[in-house]
N, C-alpha and C positions, 0 to 999 in steps of 0.2 A: 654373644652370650648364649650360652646352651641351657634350657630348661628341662630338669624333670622334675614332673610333677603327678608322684603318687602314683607312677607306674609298675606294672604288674606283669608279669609273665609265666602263664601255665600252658603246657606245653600237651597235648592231645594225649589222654589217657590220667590226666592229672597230675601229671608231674610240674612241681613249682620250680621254676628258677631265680623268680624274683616276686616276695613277695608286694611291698611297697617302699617303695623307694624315689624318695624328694632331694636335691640337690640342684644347686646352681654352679654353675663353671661361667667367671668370671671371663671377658672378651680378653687378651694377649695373656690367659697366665695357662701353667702347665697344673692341672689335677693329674694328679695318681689312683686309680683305683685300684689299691693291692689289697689279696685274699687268698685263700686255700681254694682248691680243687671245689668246684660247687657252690660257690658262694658269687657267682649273676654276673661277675663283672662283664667278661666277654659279651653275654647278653647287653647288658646297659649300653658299653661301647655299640653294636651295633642296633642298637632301637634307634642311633642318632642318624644313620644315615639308611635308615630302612630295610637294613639288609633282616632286620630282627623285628617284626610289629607287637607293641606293647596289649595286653590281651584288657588292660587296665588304666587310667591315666593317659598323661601325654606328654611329647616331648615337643620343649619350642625353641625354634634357635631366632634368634632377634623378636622375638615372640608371636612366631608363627606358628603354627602345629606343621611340622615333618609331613603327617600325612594328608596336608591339602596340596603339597607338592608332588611332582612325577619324579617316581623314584628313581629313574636314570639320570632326570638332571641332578636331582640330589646328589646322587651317589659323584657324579665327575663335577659336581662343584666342591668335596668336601677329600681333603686328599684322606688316602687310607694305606699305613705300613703294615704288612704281614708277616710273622716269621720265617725266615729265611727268603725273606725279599718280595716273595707271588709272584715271581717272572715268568714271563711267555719262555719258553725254551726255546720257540724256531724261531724268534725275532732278535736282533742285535739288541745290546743295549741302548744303544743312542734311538733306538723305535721302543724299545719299550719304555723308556720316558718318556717319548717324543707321542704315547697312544693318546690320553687322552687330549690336549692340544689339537691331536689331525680330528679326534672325533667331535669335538667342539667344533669345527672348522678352520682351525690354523691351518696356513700353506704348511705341506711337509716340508718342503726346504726351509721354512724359517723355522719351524717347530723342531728338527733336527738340528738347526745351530741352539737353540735356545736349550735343548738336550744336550749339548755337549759341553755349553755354559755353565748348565746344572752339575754336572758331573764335578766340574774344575771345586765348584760350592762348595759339594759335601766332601773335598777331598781324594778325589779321583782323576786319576788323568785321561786327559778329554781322548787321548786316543786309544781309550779301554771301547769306546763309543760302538768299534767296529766289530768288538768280541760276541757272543753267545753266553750264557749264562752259565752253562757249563763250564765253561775257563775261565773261571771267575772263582777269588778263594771266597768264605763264605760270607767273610766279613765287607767283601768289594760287593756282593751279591746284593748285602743288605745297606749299604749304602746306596747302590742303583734304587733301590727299594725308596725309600728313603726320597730320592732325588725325582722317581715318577711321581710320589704323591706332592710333591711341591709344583710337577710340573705346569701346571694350571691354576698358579697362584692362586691356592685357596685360602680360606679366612681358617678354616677348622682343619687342624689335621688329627687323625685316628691312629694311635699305633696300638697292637694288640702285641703284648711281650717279642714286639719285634726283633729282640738280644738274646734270644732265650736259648739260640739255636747254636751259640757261635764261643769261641774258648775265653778264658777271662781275661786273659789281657786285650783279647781282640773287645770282647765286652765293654771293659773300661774305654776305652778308644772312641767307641762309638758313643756311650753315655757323652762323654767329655766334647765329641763334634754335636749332637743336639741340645747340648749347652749353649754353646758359643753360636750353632745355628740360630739357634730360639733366643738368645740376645740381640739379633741380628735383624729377624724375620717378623719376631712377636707375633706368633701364629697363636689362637684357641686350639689350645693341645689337651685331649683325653688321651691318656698311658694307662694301659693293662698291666700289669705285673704280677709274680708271686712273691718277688724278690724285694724285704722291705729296704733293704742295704741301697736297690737300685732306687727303689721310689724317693726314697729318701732325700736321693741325690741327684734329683732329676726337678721333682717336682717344688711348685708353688706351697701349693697343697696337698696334701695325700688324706684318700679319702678308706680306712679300713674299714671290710667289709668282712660280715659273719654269716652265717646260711641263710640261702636266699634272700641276699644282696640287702641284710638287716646293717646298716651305720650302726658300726661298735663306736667308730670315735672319727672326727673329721680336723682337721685343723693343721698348721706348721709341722714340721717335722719338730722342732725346740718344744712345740706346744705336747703334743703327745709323748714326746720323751720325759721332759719335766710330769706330766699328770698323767700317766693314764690312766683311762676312764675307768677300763675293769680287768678282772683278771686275764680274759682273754687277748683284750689288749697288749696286756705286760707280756704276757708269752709270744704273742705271735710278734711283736717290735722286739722282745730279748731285752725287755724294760729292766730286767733283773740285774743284767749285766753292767748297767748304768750303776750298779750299788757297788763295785767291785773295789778294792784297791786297787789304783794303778800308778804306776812309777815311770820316771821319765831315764832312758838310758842313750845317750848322744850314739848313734852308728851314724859312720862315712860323713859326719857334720852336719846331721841331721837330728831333731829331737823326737826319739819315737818312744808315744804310748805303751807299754808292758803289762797285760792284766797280772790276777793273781797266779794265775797259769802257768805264767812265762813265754804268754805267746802276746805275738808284735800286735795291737791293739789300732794304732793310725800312726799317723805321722802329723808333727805341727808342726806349723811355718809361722811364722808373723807375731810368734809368743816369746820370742828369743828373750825377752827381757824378765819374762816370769822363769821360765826354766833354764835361765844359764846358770848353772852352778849346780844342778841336779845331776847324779852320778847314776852309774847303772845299778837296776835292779838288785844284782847278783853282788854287788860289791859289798865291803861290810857295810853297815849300819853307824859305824864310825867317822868311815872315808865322805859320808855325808854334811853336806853345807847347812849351816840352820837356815840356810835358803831355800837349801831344795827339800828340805823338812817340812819348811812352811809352806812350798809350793804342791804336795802332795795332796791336803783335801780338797786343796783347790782346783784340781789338772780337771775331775770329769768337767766342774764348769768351763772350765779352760777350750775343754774339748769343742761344749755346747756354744761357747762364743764363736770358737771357729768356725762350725760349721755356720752359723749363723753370718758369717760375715765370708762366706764364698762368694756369691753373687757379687759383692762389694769390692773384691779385689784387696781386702784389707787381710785377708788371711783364707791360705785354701786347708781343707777338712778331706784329705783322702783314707780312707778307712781299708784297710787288708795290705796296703804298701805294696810295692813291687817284688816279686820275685830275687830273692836273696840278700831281701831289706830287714828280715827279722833280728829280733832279738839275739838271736845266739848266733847272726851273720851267715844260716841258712832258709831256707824258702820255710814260709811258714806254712 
């Protein structure tokens, strides 16, 4: 369990980047801290592992204070992902997962197989192991990323928008393996984002943050959709868009979302019995089922079940579709 408590950070010359900020991160769940440019998160992320010292407050993990510990143990007990991976350039892969391990004291030969094990984890093949980071595309890069900070099985892991660098299908790819890792692993995960679409779909919790690192609102993804707290909320989540019409139109035998727009909204799975009989958007208004009439104010809930019910396997909530899944059967 990660604790902050009432901590604070001013930066020499008086610049705030955090004014007080209290939160708890639960032991195996994922928090999100998503925000704009300026608003502490990055800071928070690392007050946990010292790389950042709180000017105010404390941080405690199993309820310790961070700073009675030596920040080097800290830092290689606690893994940490960075954008576009933070790889040693002159070192293989299979060594740069394999560094903390040999600096702990694992034999390099067995910490090198245990690196190559890693590798196979996060979806990589073990004989990338021998490559350079530079021959690496970006999305392999950050996977090795990824699989160093596990390498040391830590209790806490730290990613700082570690997706942020990479295209969006590669994006989604990676989101969808730290799902299934983090079902897997049940690591204490703090996630930095800007992106509320990713946080959303990542975390337990998402925790949105407003200048210097003030809690606009904390809770579910379902919880903040359904209520947000205040205005700034609504805008920064697209709370707005939740009020919108939306209609269900079957592409390639799938049932996809359609705002007022006309642009692909998500896609649902596992609803087939609410929206079979729902025609496309575009069709007339007659060609419609008093099925899928009635099923129209119902779909945003529809939506909000779905997503709610990812985790469970009873129904998956992918929001933006694939590439040449929209509504008029081009890219949206």
């Amino acid at each position: 369990m990660i604790e902050f408590e009432s901590v604070g950070k001013t930066y020499p010359g008086g610049a705030v980047a955090v004014e007080s900020f209290t939160y708890t991160v639960p032991k195996h769940r994922t928090v999100v801290l998503v925000g704009s440019s300026g608003s502490g998160k990055t800071t928070l992320l690392r007050m946990v592992n010292r790389m950042v010292d709180p000017t105010s407050g404390r941080v405690l993990i199993d309820g310790v204070d961070v700073r009675e510990a030596d920040p080097v143990k800290l830092r290689r007990s606690i893994g940490y992902v960075l954008q576009d991976g933070g790889l040693l350039p002159h070192r293989t892969v299979a060594d740069n997962v394999a560094t903390v391990p040999i600096l702990n004291g694992t034999p390099r030969r067995e910490a090198r197989s245990a690196a190559l094990e890693l590798l196979e984890r996060v979806g990589l093949d073990p004989e990338l192991g021998a490559r350079y980071p530079a021959q690496l595309s970006g999305g392999q890069r950050q996977r090795v990323g990824v699989a160093r900070a596990l390498a040391a099985e830590p209790e806490i892991l730290l990613m700082d928008e570690p997706f942020g660098a990479v295209d969006p299908i590669v994006r989604r790819e990676l989101q969808d393996e730290l799902v299934r890792l983090q079902g897997e692993i049940g690591k204490t995960v703090v996630f930095v984002t800007h992106d509320v679409e990713e946080a959303f779909r990542l975390c337990d919790e998402v925790v949105v943050l407003g200048e210097g690192g003030k809690i606009a609102q904390s809770g579910t993804p379902e919880e903040i959709l359904a209520a947000p707290a205040n205005d700034f909320v609504r805008t920064f989540v697209g709370g707005t868009k939740s009020n919108q019409t939306l209609r269900v139109r079957q592409v390639a035998g799938r049932s996809v979302a359609v705002g007022e727009d006309g642009r692909q909204v998500g896609v649902i799975e596992g609803l087939e019995g609410l929206v079979s009989g729902v025609k496309g958007a575009g069709d007339d208004a007659r060609e419609q089922s008093s099925r899928g009439r009635e099923a129209q104010p119902r779909l945003p809930h529809a939506l909000d079940a779905a997503r709610s019910s990812l985790r469970k396997a009873k129904a998956r909530w992918r929001l933006g579709g694939k590439s040449g899944d929209s509504a008029e059967g081009g890219p949206v």
